[in-house]
DRENNU-972514 format. One record per residue (C-alpha): x, y, z; residue in one letter. Coordinates in nm, 2 decimals, padded with zeros to 4 digits. Each point is the difference from the previous one (the first is absolute). Layout:
// DRENNU-972514
+--------+--------+--------+---------+
|      x |      y |      z | residuo |
+--------+--------+--------+---------+
|      X |      Y |      Z |       a |
...
+--------+--------+--------+---------+
This chain:
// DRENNU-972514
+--------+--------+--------+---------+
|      x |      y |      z | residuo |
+--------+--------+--------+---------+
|  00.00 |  00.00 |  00.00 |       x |
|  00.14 |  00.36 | -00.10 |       x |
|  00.04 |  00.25 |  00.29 |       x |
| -00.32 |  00.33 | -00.06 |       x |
|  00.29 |  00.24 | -00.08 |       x |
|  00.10 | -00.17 | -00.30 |       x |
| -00.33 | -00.03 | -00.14 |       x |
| -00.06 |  00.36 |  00.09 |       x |
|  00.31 |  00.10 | -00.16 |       x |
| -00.05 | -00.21 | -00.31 |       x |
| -00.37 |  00.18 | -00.03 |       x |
|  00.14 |  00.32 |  00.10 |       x |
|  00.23 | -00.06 | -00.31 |       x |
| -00.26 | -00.12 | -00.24 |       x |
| -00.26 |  00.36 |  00.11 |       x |
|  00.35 |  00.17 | -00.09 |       x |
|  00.06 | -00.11 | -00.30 |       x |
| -00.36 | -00.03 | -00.12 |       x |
| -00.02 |  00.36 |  00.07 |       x |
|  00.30 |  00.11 | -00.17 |       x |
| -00.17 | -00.19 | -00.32 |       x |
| -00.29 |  00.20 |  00.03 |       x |
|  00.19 |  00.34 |  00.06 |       x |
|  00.19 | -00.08 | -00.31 |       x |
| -00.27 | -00.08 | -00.19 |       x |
| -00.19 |  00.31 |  00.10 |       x |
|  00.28 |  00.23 | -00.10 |       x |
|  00.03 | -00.18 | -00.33 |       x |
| -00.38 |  00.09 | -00.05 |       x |
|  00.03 |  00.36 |  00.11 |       x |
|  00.32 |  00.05 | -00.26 |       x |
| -00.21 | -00.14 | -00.27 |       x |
| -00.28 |  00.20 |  00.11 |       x |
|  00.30 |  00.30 |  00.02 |       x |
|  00.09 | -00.03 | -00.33 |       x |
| -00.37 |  00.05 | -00.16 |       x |
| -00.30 |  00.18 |  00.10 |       x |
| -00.30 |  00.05 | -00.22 |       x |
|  00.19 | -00.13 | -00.30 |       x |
|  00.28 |  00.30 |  00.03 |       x |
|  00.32 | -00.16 |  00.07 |       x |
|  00.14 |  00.18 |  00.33 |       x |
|  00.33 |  00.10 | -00.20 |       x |
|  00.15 |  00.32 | -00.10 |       x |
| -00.12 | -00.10 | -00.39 |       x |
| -00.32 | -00.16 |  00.12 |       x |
| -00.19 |  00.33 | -00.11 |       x |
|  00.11 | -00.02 | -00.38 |       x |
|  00.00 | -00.36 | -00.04 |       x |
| -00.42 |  00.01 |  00.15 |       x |
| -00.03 |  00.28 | -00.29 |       x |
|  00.15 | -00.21 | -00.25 |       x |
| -00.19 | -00.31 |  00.06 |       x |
| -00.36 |  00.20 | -00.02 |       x |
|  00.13 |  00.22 | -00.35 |       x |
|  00.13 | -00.33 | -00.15 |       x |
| -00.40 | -00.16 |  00.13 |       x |
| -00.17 |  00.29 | -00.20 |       x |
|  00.22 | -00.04 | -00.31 |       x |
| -00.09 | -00.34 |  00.07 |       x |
| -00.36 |  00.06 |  00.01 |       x |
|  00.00 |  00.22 | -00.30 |       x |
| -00.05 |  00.30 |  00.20 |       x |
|  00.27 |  00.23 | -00.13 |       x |
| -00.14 |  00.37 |  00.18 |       x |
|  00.07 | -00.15 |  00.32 |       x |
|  00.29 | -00.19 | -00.10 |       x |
|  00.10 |  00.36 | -00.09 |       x |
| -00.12 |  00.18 |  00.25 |       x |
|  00.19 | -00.23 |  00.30 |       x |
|  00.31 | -00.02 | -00.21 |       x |
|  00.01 |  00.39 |  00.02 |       x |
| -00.10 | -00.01 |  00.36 |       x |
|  00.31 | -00.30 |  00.05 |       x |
|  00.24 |  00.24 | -00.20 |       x |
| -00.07 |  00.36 |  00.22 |       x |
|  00.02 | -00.25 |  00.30 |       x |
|  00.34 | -00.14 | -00.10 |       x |
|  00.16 |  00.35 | -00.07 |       x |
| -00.16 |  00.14 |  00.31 |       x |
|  00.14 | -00.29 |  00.24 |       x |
|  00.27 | -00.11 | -00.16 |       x |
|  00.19 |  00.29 | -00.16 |       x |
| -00.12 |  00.34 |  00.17 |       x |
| -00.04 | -00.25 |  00.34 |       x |
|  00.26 |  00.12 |  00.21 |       x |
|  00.29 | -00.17 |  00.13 |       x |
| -00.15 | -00.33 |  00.02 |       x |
| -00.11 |  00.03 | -00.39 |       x |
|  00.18 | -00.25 | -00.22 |       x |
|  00.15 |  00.25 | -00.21 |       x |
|  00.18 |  00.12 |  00.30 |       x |
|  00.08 | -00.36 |  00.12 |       x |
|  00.04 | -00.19 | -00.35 |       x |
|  00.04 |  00.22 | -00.25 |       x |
|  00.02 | -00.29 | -00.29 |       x |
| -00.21 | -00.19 |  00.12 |       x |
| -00.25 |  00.29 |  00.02 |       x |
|  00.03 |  00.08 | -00.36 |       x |
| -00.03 | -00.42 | -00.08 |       x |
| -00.33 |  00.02 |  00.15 |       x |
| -00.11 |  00.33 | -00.14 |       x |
|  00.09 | -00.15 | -00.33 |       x |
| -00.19 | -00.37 |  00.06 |       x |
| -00.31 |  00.22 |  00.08 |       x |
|  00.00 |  00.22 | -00.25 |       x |
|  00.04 | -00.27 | -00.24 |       x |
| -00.35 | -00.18 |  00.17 |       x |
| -00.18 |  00.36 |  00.04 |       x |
|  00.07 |  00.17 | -00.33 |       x |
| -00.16 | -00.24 | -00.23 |       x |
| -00.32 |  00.03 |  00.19 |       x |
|  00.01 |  00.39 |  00.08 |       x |
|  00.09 |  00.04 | -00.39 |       x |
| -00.28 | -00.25 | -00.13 |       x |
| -00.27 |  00.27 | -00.12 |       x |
| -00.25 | -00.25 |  00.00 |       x |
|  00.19 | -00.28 | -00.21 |       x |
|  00.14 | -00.32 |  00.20 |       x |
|  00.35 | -00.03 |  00.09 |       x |
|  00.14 | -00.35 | -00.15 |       x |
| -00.08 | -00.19 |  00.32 |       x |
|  00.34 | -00.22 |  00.03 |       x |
|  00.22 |  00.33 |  00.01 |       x |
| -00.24 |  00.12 |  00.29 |       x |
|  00.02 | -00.31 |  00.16 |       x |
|  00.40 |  00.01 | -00.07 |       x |
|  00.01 |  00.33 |  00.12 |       x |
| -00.21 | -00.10 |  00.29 |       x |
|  00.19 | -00.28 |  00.11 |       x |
|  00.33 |  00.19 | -00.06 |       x |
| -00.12 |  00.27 |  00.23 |       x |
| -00.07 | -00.20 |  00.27 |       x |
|  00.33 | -00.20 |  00.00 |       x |
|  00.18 |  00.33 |  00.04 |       x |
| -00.23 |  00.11 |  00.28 |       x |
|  00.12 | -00.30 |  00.21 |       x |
|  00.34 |  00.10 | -00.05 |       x |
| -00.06 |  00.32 |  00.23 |       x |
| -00.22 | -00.16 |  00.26 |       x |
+--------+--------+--------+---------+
């Protein structure tokens, strides 16, 4: 027969370590849940890459006015944050990489902006799209 204290301190042992596994699953949740809220990534390019998914789902839709309109609206965001931002702006921090990005999304944005009513070929949007977002994770 085993003595109470080792039982105790086998249990004792077993409540530890179960509640580390719960603890660590519970922070792994709460980054995940970090890292995203309402669809908006919780990252520095979180912001343009949200814009860029609903412009390329209008073009996508065939609705070119908004896909317009948001791409304008993505565009005086990006210049706003990220070049007259301060001293936390990418320009200021990244200076190449700044102008990579500028260029990826004006690539994705000028097609649709310059439509006037015709449809952009749809595999250089989509190019342009994808392109975009590849240099966007590059500055997150």
């Amino acid at each position: 027969m085993m003595h109470p204290s080792v039982l105790s301190r086998r249990g004792l042992g077993a409540l530890l370590l179960s509640c580390l596994l719960v603890f660590a699953a519970a922070g792994a949740f709460a980054a995940q849940r970090a890292a995203q809220q309402n669809g908006v990534d919780n990252t520095k390019m979180g912001p343009y890459r949200a814009l860029a998914q609903h412009i390329y789902g209008d073009f996508q839709k065939g609705d070119l006015a908004a896909a317009a309109e948001m791409a304008r609206v993505l565009e005086r965001l990006w210049d706003k944050a990220e070049d007259y931002g301060g001293d936390t702006a990418l320009s200021k921090t990244n200076r190449k990489l700044y102008d990579e990005i500028d260029k990826a999304m004006d690539q994705f944005i000028s097609p649709l902006m310059e439509a006037g009513g015709k449809t952009p070929d749809s595999a250089k949007v989509k190019a342009a799209y994808l392109a975009f977002l590849e240099k966007l994770k590059q500055a997150d």
